[in-house]
N, C-alpha and C positions, 0 to 999 in steps of 0.2 A: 441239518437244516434244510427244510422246503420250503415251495414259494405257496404254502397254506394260505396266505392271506389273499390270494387274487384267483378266482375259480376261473383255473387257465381253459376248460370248457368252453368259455367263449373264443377262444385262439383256433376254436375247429368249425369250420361251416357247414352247418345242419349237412348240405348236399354233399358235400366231401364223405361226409360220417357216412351217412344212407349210399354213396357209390362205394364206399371199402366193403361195408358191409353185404352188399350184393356180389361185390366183386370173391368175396372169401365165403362163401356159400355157395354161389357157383362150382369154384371150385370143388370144396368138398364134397359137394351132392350134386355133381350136373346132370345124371339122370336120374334112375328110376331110387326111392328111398324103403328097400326088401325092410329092414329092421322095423320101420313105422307101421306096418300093418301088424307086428305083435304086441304094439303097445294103444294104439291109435289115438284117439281126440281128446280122452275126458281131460279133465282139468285136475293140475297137479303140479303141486308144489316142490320147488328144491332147492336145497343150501348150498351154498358157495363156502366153501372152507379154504383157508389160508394154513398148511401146514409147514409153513418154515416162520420162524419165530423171528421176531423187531427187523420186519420186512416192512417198507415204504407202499405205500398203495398206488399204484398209477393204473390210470385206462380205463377208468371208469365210462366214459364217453364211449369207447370204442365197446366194449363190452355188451352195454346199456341199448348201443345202434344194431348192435346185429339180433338180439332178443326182439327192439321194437319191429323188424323185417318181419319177423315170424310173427308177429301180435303177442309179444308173452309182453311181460312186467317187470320192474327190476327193484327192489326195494332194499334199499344201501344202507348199511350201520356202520358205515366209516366216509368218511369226508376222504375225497382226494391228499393225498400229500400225509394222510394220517401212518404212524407207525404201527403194526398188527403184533399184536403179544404183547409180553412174551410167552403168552401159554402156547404148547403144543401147536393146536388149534385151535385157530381164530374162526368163529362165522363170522363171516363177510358179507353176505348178502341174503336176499334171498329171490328163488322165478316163482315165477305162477304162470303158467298158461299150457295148450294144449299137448297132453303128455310127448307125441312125436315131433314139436316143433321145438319143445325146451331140448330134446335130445339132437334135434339136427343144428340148434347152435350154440350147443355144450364145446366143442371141440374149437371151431374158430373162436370162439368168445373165450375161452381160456386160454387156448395160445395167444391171444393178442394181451391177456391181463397177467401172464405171468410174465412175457420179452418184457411188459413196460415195467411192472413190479421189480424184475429185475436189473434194471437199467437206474431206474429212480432211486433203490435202495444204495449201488455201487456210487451213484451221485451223490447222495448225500453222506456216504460215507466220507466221500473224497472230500465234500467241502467244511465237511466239520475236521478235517485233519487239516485245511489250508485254514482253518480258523480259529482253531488252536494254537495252534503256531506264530498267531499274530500275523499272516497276508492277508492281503486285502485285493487281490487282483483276483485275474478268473480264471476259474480253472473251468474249462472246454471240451465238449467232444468234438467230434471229425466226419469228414464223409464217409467213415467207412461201419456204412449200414447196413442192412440187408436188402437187395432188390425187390421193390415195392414193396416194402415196409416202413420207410423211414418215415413217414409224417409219425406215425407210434414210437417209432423210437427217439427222435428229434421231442416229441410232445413227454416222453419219459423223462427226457435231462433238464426240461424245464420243473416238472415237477418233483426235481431229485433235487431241483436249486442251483442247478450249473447251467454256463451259456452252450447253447446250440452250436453255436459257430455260424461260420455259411452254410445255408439251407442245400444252397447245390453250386455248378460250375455258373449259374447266371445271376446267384446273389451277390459277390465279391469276387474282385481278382484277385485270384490267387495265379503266381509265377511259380510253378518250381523247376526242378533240374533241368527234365525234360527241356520247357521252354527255351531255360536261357542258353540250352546247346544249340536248339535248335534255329534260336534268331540270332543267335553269334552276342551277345553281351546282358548283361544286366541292363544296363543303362539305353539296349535298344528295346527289350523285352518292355520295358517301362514306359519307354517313348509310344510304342508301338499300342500297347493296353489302354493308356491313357487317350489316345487319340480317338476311340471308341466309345471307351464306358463313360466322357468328360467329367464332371464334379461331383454325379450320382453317386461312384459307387468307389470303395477305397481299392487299392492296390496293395498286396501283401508279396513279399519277396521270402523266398523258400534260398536260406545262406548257410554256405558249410563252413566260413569263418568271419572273425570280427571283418576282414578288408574286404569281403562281398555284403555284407553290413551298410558298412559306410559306404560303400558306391549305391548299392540301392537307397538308402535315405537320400544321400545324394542328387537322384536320378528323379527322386518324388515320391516314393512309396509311402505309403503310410505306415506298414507295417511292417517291419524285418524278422522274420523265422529264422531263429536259431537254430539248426537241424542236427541231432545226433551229437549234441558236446556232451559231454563229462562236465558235469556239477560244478566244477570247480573252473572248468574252462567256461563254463557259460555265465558265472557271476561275474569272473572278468569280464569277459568279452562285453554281456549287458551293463556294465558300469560306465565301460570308455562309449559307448555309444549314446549312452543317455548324456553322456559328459559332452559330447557333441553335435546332437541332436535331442535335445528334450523334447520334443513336441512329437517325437517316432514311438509307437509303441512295439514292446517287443513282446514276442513268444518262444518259447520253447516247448520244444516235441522232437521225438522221437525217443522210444526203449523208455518211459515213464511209465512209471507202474503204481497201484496205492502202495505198495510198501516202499518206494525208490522217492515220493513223490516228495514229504519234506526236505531231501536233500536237495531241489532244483528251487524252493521256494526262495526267491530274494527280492529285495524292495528295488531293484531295477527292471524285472521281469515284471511286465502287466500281464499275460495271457499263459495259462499251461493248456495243451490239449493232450489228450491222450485216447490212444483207440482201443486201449483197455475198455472205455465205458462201453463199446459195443460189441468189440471182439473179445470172446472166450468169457463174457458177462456170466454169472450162473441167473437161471431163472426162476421166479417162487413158484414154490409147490401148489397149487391149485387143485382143488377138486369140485366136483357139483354133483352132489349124494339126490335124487327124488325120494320122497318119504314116502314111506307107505301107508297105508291109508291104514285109520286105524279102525278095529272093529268092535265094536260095542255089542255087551253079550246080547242075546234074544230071552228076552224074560215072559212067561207064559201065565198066564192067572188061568187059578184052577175056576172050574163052573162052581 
Protein backbone atom coordinates (compact mmCIF):
# COMPACT_ATOMS: atom_id res chain seq x y z
CA UNK A 1 0.00 0.00 0.00
CA UNK A 2 1.12 3.73 -1.10
CA UNK A 3 -0.12 7.09 -0.26
CA UNK A 4 -1.03 7.11 -4.60
CA UNK A 5 -3.84 9.18 -3.87
CA UNK A 6 -2.20 12.61 -2.65
CA UNK A 7 0.83 13.76 -5.10
CA UNK A 8 3.20 14.14 -1.95
CA UNK A 9 5.27 16.35 -4.63
CA UNK A 10 3.74 19.08 -3.09
CA UNK A 11 5.56 18.13 0.50
CA UNK A 12 8.77 19.50 -1.46
CA UNK A 13 9.60 23.27 -1.95
CA UNK A 14 10.46 24.02 -5.48
CA UNK A 15 13.77 25.87 -3.72
CA UNK A 16 14.65 22.82 -1.55
CA UNK A 17 14.42 20.68 -4.88
CA UNK A 18 16.60 23.29 -7.08
CA UNK A 19 19.33 23.68 -3.81
CA UNK A 20 19.67 19.55 -3.61
CA UNK A 21 19.87 19.43 -6.90
CA UNK A 22 22.87 21.97 -7.28
CA UNK A 23 24.19 20.74 -4.19
CA UNK A 24 24.63 17.03 -5.85
CA UNK A 25 26.10 18.13 -9.16
CA UNK A 26 28.44 20.08 -7.53
CA UNK A 27 29.60 17.55 -6.01
CA UNK A 28 29.84 15.25 -8.83
CA UNK A 29 31.35 17.52 -11.43
CA UNK A 30 32.77 20.54 -9.53
CA UNK A 31 35.32 21.17 -12.09
CA UNK A 32 36.35 20.63 -15.51
CA UNK A 33 33.60 17.83 -17.42
CA UNK A 34 36.87 15.73 -19.92
CA UNK A 35 34.01 13.12 -20.95
CA UNK A 36 31.52 16.13 -22.42
CA UNK A 37 33.64 17.11 -25.10
CA UNK A 38 33.31 13.45 -26.81
CA UNK A 39 29.87 13.69 -26.80
CA UNK A 40 28.91 17.42 -26.73
CA UNK A 41 25.39 19.35 -27.25
CA UNK A 42 23.17 17.75 -29.84
CA UNK A 43 20.04 16.57 -28.63
CA UNK A 44 19.24 13.22 -27.45
CA UNK A 45 17.25 11.23 -26.13
CA UNK A 46 17.31 8.30 -23.21
CA UNK A 47 15.36 5.79 -21.29
CA UNK A 48 15.09 5.26 -17.82
CA UNK A 49 14.74 1.45 -17.12
CA UNK A 50 13.77 -0.13 -13.88
CA UNK A 51 15.55 -3.50 -13.79
CA UNK A 52 14.38 -5.11 -10.48
CA UNK A 53 10.90 -6.33 -10.72
CA UNK A 54 7.21 -4.94 -8.41
CA UNK A 55 9.62 -2.29 -7.11
CA UNK A 56 7.47 0.92 -5.80
CA UNK A 57 8.62 4.07 -7.58
CA UNK A 58 9.67 6.89 -5.46
CA UNK A 59 11.68 10.49 -6.37
CA UNK A 60 10.36 11.43 -8.95
CA UNK A 61 10.71 15.18 -7.90
CA UNK A 62 14.13 14.72 -6.98
CA UNK A 63 15.12 13.04 -10.12
CA UNK A 64 12.90 15.44 -12.42
CA UNK A 65 14.97 18.78 -10.30
CA UNK A 66 18.41 17.84 -11.21
CA UNK A 67 17.60 17.18 -15.18
CA UNK A 68 15.48 20.50 -14.98
CA UNK A 69 19.27 22.24 -13.69
CA UNK A 70 20.74 21.07 -16.85
CA UNK A 71 17.73 22.10 -19.16
CA UNK A 72 16.98 18.48 -20.23
CA UNK A 73 13.06 17.13 -19.84
CA UNK A 74 11.74 14.30 -18.01
CA UNK A 75 8.68 12.56 -19.54
CA UNK A 76 7.23 9.85 -16.77
CA UNK A 77 5.20 6.60 -17.56
CA UNK A 78 4.44 5.86 -14.07
CA UNK A 79 2.75 7.99 -11.41
CA UNK A 80 4.75 8.13 -8.10
CA UNK A 81 3.86 5.41 -5.52
CA UNK A 82 3.11 3.17 -8.73
CA UNK A 83 4.49 -0.59 -8.77
CA UNK A 84 7.20 -1.39 -11.91
CA UNK A 85 6.60 -4.92 -13.33
CA UNK A 86 6.77 -7.50 -13.16
CA UNK A 87 8.61 -7.73 -16.22
CA UNK A 88 12.37 -7.87 -16.24
CA UNK A 89 12.41 -4.41 -17.41
CA UNK A 90 10.38 -1.61 -16.88
CA UNK A 91 10.82 1.79 -19.01
CA UNK A 92 10.24 4.29 -16.60
CA UNK A 93 10.86 7.40 -18.12
CA UNK A 94 12.26 9.04 -20.59
CA UNK A 95 15.32 12.51 -21.08
CA UNK A 96 15.68 14.59 -23.92
CA UNK A 97 18.19 17.24 -23.90
CA UNK A 98 21.61 18.05 -24.56
CA UNK A 99 23.74 14.89 -25.12
CA UNK A 100 26.58 16.03 -22.19
CA UNK A 101 24.16 17.47 -19.73
CA UNK A 102 21.70 14.15 -19.82
CA UNK A 103 25.10 12.40 -18.94
CA UNK A 104 26.36 14.74 -16.22
CA UNK A 105 23.05 14.10 -14.38
CA UNK A 106 22.49 10.42 -15.09
CA UNK A 107 24.61 9.58 -12.02
CA UNK A 108 23.11 11.93 -9.23
CA UNK A 109 19.59 11.50 -10.74
CA UNK A 110 19.69 7.74 -10.27
CA UNK A 111 21.38 7.47 -7.11
CA UNK A 112 18.67 9.67 -5.61
CA UNK A 113 15.69 7.44 -7.63
CA UNK A 114 16.99 4.18 -6.78
CA UNK A 115 17.73 5.11 -2.29
CA UNK A 116 13.98 6.34 -2.67
CA UNK A 117 12.74 3.23 -4.85
CA UNK A 118 14.26 1.37 -2.45
CA UNK A 119 13.06 2.72 0.66
CA UNK A 120 9.28 3.02 -0.64
CA UNK A 121 9.32 -0.54 -1.97
CA UNK A 122 10.64 -2.06 1.81
CA UNK A 123 7.74 0.36 3.11
CA UNK A 124 5.32 -0.87 1.60
CA UNK A 125 6.33 -4.14 1.99
CA UNK A 126 6.14 -3.66 5.72
CA UNK A 127 2.80 -2.02 5.65
CA UNK A 128 0.90 -4.60 3.71
CA UNK A 129 2.33 -7.30 6.22
CA UNK A 130 0.91 -4.96 9.30
CA UNK A 131 -2.27 -5.04 7.12
CA UNK A 132 -2.81 -8.34 6.78
CA UNK A 133 -2.53 -9.04 9.87
CA UNK A 134 -5.25 -7.06 10.94
CA UNK A 135 -3.11 -3.60 12.77
CA UNK A 136 -4.01 -0.78 12.25
CA UNK A 137 -1.21 1.28 14.01
CA UNK A 138 1.96 2.66 12.34
CA UNK A 139 4.66 1.33 11.48
CA UNK A 140 7.75 4.05 11.31
CA UNK A 141 11.10 4.72 10.30
CA UNK A 142 13.74 6.57 12.38
CA UNK A 143 16.56 8.91 12.30
CA UNK A 144 18.86 6.85 11.04
CA UNK A 145 19.40 8.30 7.59
CA UNK A 146 22.15 8.97 5.63
CA UNK A 147 23.85 12.45 6.09
CA UNK A 148 22.30 14.94 3.93
CA UNK A 149 20.21 12.74 2.41
CA UNK A 150 17.21 12.46 4.54
CA UNK A 151 14.64 14.85 3.11
CA UNK A 152 14.74 11.66 0.08
CA UNK A 153 14.74 9.25 2.31
CA UNK A 154 11.98 10.70 4.86
CA UNK A 155 10.01 11.60 1.27
CA UNK A 156 10.63 7.70 0.25
CA UNK A 157 8.65 6.27 3.64
CA UNK A 158 5.84 8.50 2.78
CA UNK A 159 5.41 7.33 -0.45
CA UNK A 160 6.11 3.56 0.56
CA UNK A 161 2.78 4.61 3.00
CA UNK A 162 4.54 4.50 6.48
CA UNK A 163 5.02 7.43 9.07
CA UNK A 164 8.27 9.32 8.87
CA UNK A 165 8.62 9.69 12.53
CA UNK A 166 10.35 12.90 13.75
CA UNK A 167 11.97 14.72 10.92
CA UNK A 168 15.02 15.49 13.28
CA UNK A 169 16.12 16.26 17.12
CA UNK A 170 13.88 19.79 16.72
CA UNK A 171 10.60 18.04 15.57
CA UNK A 172 9.69 15.98 18.76
CA UNK A 173 11.30 15.03 22.10
CA UNK A 174 12.66 12.36 22.13
CA UNK A 175 14.38 11.26 25.94
CA UNK A 176 16.59 8.34 25.54
CA UNK A 177 19.04 6.45 27.74
CA UNK A 178 21.62 8.81 27.33
CA UNK A 179 19.35 11.66 28.82
CA UNK A 180 17.80 10.18 31.63
CA UNK A 181 21.56 9.11 32.91
CA UNK A 182 22.52 12.01 32.34
CA UNK A 183 19.70 14.42 34.29
CA UNK A 184 19.63 11.71 36.97
CA UNK A 185 15.63 10.40 36.47
CA UNK A 186 12.99 10.14 34.06
CA UNK A 187 10.69 12.28 35.70
CA UNK A 188 13.48 15.12 35.69
CA UNK A 189 14.36 14.43 32.05
CA UNK A 190 10.63 15.23 31.45
CA UNK A 191 10.22 18.08 33.93
CA UNK A 192 13.31 19.57 32.28
CA UNK A 193 12.01 18.97 28.19
CA UNK A 194 8.67 20.03 28.98
CA UNK A 195 9.73 23.45 30.44
CA UNK A 196 11.13 24.42 26.86
CA UNK A 197 9.33 22.77 24.11
CA UNK A 198 5.57 23.79 26.37
CA UNK A 199 2.43 22.33 24.51
CA UNK A 200 3.97 22.51 20.94
CA UNK A 201 5.57 19.60 20.71
CA UNK A 202 5.16 15.86 22.33
CA UNK A 203 7.65 14.10 24.59
CA UNK A 204 8.60 10.47 23.85
CA UNK A 205 10.44 8.39 26.59
CA UNK A 206 12.92 5.80 25.24
CA UNK A 207 12.05 2.53 28.54
CA UNK A 208 13.81 -0.50 29.05
CA UNK A 209 10.82 -1.72 31.24
CA UNK A 210 7.15 -1.76 31.95
CA UNK A 211 8.16 0.53 35.60
CA UNK A 212 10.17 3.17 33.58
CA UNK A 213 6.86 3.12 31.53
CA UNK A 214 4.73 4.13 34.08
CA UNK A 215 7.04 6.74 35.57
CA UNK A 216 7.40 8.47 32.32
CA UNK A 217 3.49 8.48 31.43
CA UNK A 218 3.49 9.48 34.94
CA UNK A 219 5.89 12.34 34.61
CA UNK A 220 3.88 13.56 31.25
CA UNK A 221 5.12 11.98 28.16
CA UNK A 222 3.12 11.31 25.63
CA UNK A 223 4.80 8.69 24.29
CA UNK A 224 6.60 5.56 26.04
CA UNK A 225 9.25 3.57 23.89
CA UNK A 226 9.34 0.23 24.60
CA UNK A 227 13.17 -0.49 23.83
CA UNK A 228 14.57 -3.98 22.98
CA UNK A 229 11.67 -6.46 24.54
CA UNK A 230 11.08 -9.75 23.28
CA UNK A 231 7.61 -10.13 21.77
CA UNK A 232 6.11 -11.54 24.24
CA UNK A 233 7.41 -9.18 27.02
CA UNK A 234 6.34 -6.21 25.08
CA UNK A 235 2.54 -7.21 24.65
CA UNK A 236 2.48 -7.49 28.26
CA UNK A 237 4.24 -4.88 29.34
CA UNK A 238 1.91 -2.55 26.49
CA UNK A 239 -1.32 -4.07 27.95
CA UNK A 240 -0.80 -3.08 31.72
CA UNK A 241 0.23 0.46 30.49
CA UNK A 242 -2.64 1.15 28.28
CA UNK A 243 -4.63 -0.42 31.33
CA UNK A 244 -3.34 2.57 33.22
CA UNK A 245 -2.72 5.16 30.96
CA UNK A 246 -5.03 5.13 27.92
CA UNK A 247 -4.57 8.30 26.49
CA UNK A 248 -0.25 7.34 26.25
CA UNK A 249 0.77 5.99 23.11
CA UNK A 250 3.21 3.26 22.86
CA UNK A 251 5.99 2.14 20.57
CA UNK A 252 8.21 -0.46 20.05
CA UNK A 253 11.72 -0.55 18.53
CA UNK A 254 14.54 -1.94 18.59
CA UNK A 255 16.03 -5.66 16.66
CA UNK A 256 12.53 -5.44 14.45
CA UNK A 257 12.85 -6.71 11.24
CA UNK A 258 10.23 -7.40 8.11
CA UNK A 259 10.48 -11.01 8.85
CA UNK A 260 10.35 -10.59 13.02
CA UNK A 261 7.80 -7.75 12.60
CA UNK A 262 4.19 -9.81 12.88
CA UNK A 263 5.42 -11.08 16.08
CA UNK A 264 5.58 -7.40 17.80
CA UNK A 265 2.12 -6.52 16.24
CA UNK A 266 -0.54 -6.00 19.09
CA UNK A 267 -3.56 -3.96 19.52
CA UNK A 268 -1.91 -2.23 22.62
CA UNK A 269 1.10 -1.12 20.53
CA UNK A 270 0.30 2.24 18.30
CA UNK A 271 3.80 2.83 16.84
CA UNK A 272 6.48 0.16 15.22
CA UNK A 273 9.67 1.88 13.93
CA UNK A 274 12.41 0.04 12.66
CA UNK A 275 15.85 1.16 11.09
CA UNK A 276 15.62 -1.54 8.82
CA UNK A 277 13.77 0.98 6.37
CA UNK A 278 16.96 2.75 5.97
CA UNK A 279 19.70 0.77 7.18
CA UNK A 280 21.04 -2.24 5.00
CA UNK A 281 17.55 -1.13 2.67
CA UNK A 282 18.53 -2.91 -0.91
CA UNK A 283 18.08 -0.30 -3.74
CA UNK A 284 16.47 -0.64 -7.36
CA UNK A 285 18.27 -1.27 -10.22
CA UNK A 286 18.17 1.77 -12.40
CA UNK A 287 19.70 2.53 -15.56
CA UNK A 288 19.52 5.33 -18.42
CA UNK A 289 20.36 3.66 -21.84
CA UNK A 290 20.84 7.23 -24.71
CA UNK A 291 19.50 5.70 -28.02
CA UNK A 292 21.32 6.02 -30.87
CA UNK A 293 20.36 7.73 -33.42
CA UNK A 294 18.89 5.95 -36.11
CA UNK A 295 20.00 6.04 -39.68
CA UNK A 296 18.00 5.95 -42.58
CA UNK A 297 19.40 4.36 -45.74
CA UNK A 298 20.67 7.11 -48.69
CA UNK A 299 18.63 6.16 -51.72
CA UNK A 300 20.02 7.69 -55.07
CA UNK A 301 17.79 8.14 -58.36
CA UNK A 302 19.49 7.19 -61.37
CA UNK A 303 19.59 10.26 -64.11
Amino acid sequence: MTTTQYDLSNTLPPHTLTRLAREWLAEDTPNFDPAGLCVGSHEVEARLLCKTPCSVLAGRPFFTAVFTELSCTVEWAHKEGAQLGPDAVAQTAVVRGPARCVLLGERPALNCLARASGIATRCSQLQSIAREAGWHGHVAGTRKTTPGFRLVEKYAMLVGGVSMHRQDLSGMVMLKDNHIWASGSITQAVRDARSVCGFSSKIEVECGSREEGSEAATAGADIVMLDNFKPQELHAAAQLLKEEFPSVLIEASGGVTPDSLPQYLSPHVDIISLGCITQGCPVVDFSLKVQKPVAFPIIFQSQ
